[in-house]
N, C-alpha and C positions, 0 to 999 in steps of 0.2 A: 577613471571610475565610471562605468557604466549607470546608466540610469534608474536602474532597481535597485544597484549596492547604495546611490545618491539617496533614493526614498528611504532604502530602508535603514541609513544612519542618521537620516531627516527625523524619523519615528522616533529612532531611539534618544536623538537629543531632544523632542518636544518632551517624548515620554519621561526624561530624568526632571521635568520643572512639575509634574503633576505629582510626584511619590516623595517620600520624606526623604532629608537627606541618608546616605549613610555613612558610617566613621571613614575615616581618609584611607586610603591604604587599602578600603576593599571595595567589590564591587558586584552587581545583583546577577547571578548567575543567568544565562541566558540557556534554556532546557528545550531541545527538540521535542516532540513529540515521540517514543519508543513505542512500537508493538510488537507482539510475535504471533506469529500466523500460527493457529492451532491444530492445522490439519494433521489428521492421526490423532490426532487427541482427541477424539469426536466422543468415545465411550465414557469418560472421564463424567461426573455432575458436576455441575455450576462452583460448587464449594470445593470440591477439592479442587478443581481445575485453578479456582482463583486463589485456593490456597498454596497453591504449586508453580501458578504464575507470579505473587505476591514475593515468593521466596527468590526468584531471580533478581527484585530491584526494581522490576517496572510494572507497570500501571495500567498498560493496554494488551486490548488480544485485535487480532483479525480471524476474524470468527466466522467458520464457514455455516453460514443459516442458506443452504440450500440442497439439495436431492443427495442424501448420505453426509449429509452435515449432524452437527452438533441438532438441530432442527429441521424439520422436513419444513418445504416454504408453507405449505396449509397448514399447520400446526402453529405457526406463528402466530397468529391471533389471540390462541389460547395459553401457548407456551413460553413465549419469549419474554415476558415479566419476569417470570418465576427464575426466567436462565440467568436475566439483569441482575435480577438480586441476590441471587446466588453470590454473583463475579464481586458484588457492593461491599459485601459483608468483610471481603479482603483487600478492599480499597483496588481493586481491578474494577476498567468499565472495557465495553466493548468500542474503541476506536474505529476498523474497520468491520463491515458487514459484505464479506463475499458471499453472493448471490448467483441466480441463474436466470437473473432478469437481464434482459436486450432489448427491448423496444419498455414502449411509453402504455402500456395496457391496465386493467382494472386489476390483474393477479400485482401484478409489480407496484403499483400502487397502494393496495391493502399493506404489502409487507411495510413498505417505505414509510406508511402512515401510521403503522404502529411502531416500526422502530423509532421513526421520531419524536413520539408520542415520549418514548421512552431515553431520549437524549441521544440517541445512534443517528451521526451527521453525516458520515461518510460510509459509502458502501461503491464494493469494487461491481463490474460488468460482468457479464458473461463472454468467453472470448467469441468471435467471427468467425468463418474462415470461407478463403475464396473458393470457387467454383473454378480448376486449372484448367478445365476443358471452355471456360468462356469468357470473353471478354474484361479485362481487371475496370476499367472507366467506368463502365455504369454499373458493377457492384459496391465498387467505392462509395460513388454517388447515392447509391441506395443506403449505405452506412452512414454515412451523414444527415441525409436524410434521417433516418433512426436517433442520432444522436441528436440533431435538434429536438426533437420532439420528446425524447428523454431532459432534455437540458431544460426545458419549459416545466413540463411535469417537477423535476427535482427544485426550480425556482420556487413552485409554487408549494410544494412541502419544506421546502428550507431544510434541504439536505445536498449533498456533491455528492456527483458520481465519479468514478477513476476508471478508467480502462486502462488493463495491465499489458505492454508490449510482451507478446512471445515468441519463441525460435519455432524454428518450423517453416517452411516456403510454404504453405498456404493459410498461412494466420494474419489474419488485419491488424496491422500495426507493428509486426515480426521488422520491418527495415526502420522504423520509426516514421519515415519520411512519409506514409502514406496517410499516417492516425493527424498526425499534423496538422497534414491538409484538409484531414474531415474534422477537427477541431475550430480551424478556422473560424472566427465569427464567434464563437460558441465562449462565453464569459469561463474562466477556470473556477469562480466561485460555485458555478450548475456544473460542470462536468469537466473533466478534465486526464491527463496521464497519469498510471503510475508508472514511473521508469524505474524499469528492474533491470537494474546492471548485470545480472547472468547473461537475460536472455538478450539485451544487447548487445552484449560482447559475442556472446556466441554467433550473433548473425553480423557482428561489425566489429572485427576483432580491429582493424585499425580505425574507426571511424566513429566509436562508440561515445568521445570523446563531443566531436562535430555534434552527431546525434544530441546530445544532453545536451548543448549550447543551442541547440537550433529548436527544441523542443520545450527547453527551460519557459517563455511564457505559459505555456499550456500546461503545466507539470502541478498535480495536487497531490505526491505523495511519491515516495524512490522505496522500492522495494531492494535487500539486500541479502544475496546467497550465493553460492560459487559453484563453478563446475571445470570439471578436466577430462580433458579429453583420453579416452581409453582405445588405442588404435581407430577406429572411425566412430565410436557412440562415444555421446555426452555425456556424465556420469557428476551425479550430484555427490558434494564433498565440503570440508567443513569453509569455513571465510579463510580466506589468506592463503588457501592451500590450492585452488587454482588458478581461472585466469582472469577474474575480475579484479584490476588494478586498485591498490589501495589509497591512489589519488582521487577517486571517485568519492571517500569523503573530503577533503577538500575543493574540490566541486561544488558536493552538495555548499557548502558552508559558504561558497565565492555567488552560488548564482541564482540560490532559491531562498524567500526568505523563511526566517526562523520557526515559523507556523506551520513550516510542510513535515507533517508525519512521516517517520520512516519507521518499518515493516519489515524483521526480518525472519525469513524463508529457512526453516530446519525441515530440509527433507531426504535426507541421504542415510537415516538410519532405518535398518532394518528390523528383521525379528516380530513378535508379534508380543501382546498381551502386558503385564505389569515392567517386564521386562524391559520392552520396546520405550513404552511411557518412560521409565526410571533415564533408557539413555538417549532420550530424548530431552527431555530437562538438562542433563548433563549437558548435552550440544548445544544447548541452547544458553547455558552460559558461560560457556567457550566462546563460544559465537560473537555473546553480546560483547565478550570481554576483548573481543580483535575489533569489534564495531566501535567500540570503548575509543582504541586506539586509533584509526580511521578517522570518526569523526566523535572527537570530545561532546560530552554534553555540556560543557558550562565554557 
């Protein structure tokens, strides 16, 4: 037994002396955090969104409030109460907040101070990406740099940040081993990974494994969606159906504890308008229903 599986059965047996007993025979469900990332859904209002989220079974959205989001980032001031309680009325809240904030400045701060304002703990980064004509060491270095000074700021709003690994050879964090490094030091409760097993597998088809064990301290949230390969392009497709292995929820279950949100990623349907929406829902509780089996909620 590793020593966060030690803590985290330590929690749970302090934690059964503080709660009432229950009848013999059963036992208090233990419930991950669920969200589904809403992009494409951007046209959709507040109510029906959370009445159409409400209808899948779960509770959270990742909710793109930035440039062709659901909210423009300067409209948030004004806007993003009204979107909250929209989502409230159908027992939906906004879990993640993807944004297009990267550094520690007075714009990224407004939004972060009103979303907290409003109960929104966690919000994803904007991705990096390197410069291949120069040097990788001292743009790393300067990503860290960034990330400190993000991880300060979010301490002091009592919010986390996530930055999401992606595919692609000049994305920060695309091999995982590089984000690691510039996490270093950096507490996971201010800032931390979201590990999205697509786009690790797609750049670590045998090592994606490694990866998540080696990253597992720094990890505030595992994003979940699949892709297959189509002669040389990557081609988004439903869970199970490509190549992101379905040991990856018991992983998650072995090596992070029960508090880390997962988030999953419906972006492979096509088509546009009421249409699109209708089978998008659909995929999405397909989806949840293969995430279901992966990794059980209780």
């Amino acid at each position: 037994m590793n020593r966060r599986d030690f803590l985290e059965l330590s929690s749970l047996a302090l934690a059964s002396y503080a709660v009432p007993a229950v009848a013999a025979g059963t036992a208090t469900p233990v419930t991950r955090p669920r969200a589904v990332f809403t992009k494409t859904l951007e046209g959709l209002t507040a109510d029906d969104l959370g009445k159409r989220v409400a209808a899948l079974g779960v509770k959270g959205i990742e909710a793109p409030i930035r440039a062709g989001g659901h909210i423009e980032p300067n409209a948030v001031p004004e806007r993003l109460a009204a979107f909250v309680e929209g989502l409230k009325k159908h027992g939906v809240t906004i879990d993640i907040l993807t944004s297009d904030i990267g550094q520690a400045d007075k714009t990224g701060e407004t939004l972060l101070r009103t979303a907290a304002a409003l109960g929104i703990k966690r919000y994803r980064l904007v991705h990096y990406r390197y410069d291949l004509k120069k040097p990788v060491a001292p743009q790393l270095a300067d990503v860290k740099a960034k990330l400190k000074d993000l991880a300060a700021m979010n301490r002091e709003l009592g919010v986390q940040g996530q930055y999401q690994n992606h595919r692609g050879n000049n994305f920060v964090g695309g091999p995982i081993w590089d984000m690691v490094s510039a996490l270093e030091g950096i507490d996971v409760a201010d800032l931390g990974l979201a590990f999205d097993f697509a786009h690790a597998t797609v750049e670590g088809s045998n090592t994606w494994e490694l990866n998540l064990r080696r990253a597992a301290p720094h990890i505030a949230a595992v994003y979940f969606k699949d892709y297959r390969l189509n002669g040389r392009q990557w081609e988004a497709c439903p869970l199970g159906e490509g190549i992101v292995n379905p040991k990856a929820g018991a992983l998650v279950k072995q090596l992070l504890p029960a508090g880390t949100p997962v988030s999953l990623h419906v972006e492979y349907v096509g088509g546009s308008g009421e249409e699109r929406v209708a089978k998008t829902f659909a995929a999405m509780k397909a989806d949840l229903a293969t995430l279901e089996k992966w990794l059980p909620s209780a």
